[in-house]
C-alpha positions, 0 to 999 in steps of 0.5 A: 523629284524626291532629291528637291524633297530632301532639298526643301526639308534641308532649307527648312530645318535651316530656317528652323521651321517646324510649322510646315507639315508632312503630307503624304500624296498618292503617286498618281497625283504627283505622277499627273504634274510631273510632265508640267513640273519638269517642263517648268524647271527646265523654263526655268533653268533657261531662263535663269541661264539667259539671265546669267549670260546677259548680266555677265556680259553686261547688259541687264536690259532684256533683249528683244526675243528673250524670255521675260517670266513676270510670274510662277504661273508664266513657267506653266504656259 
């Protein structure tokens, strides 16, 4: 988790962003969403995957059964 940290940090230096603060969590609550995060990136990945594989072939119509996020909240459920 700590690698999309240094990750965001690298993007906003990028952008010059100064304005975003720090602020320090306790671990309990990061380990508390860790289970749902993880859950949600690899959704995700699948996602995004799935949609890679059909515009490379393509077709960029969806398909019936496939995967269809129409927002963040969607990669929770």
């Amino acid at each position: 988790m700590f690698a999309q940290v240094r990750h965001f940090k690298q993007m906003l230096k990028k952008v010059d962003n100064s304005k975003c603060k720090d602020y320090s969590l306790p671990s309990s609550v990061t380990e508390e969403l860790y289970e749902s995060y993880t859950e949600a990136l690899e959704k995700l990945k699948q996602i995004t995957a799935d949609e890679a594989a059909s515009i490379s072939h393509g077709s960029q119509t969806q398909t019936e059964g496939e995967n269809k996020v129409t927002g963040p909240d969607e990669l929770f459920k």
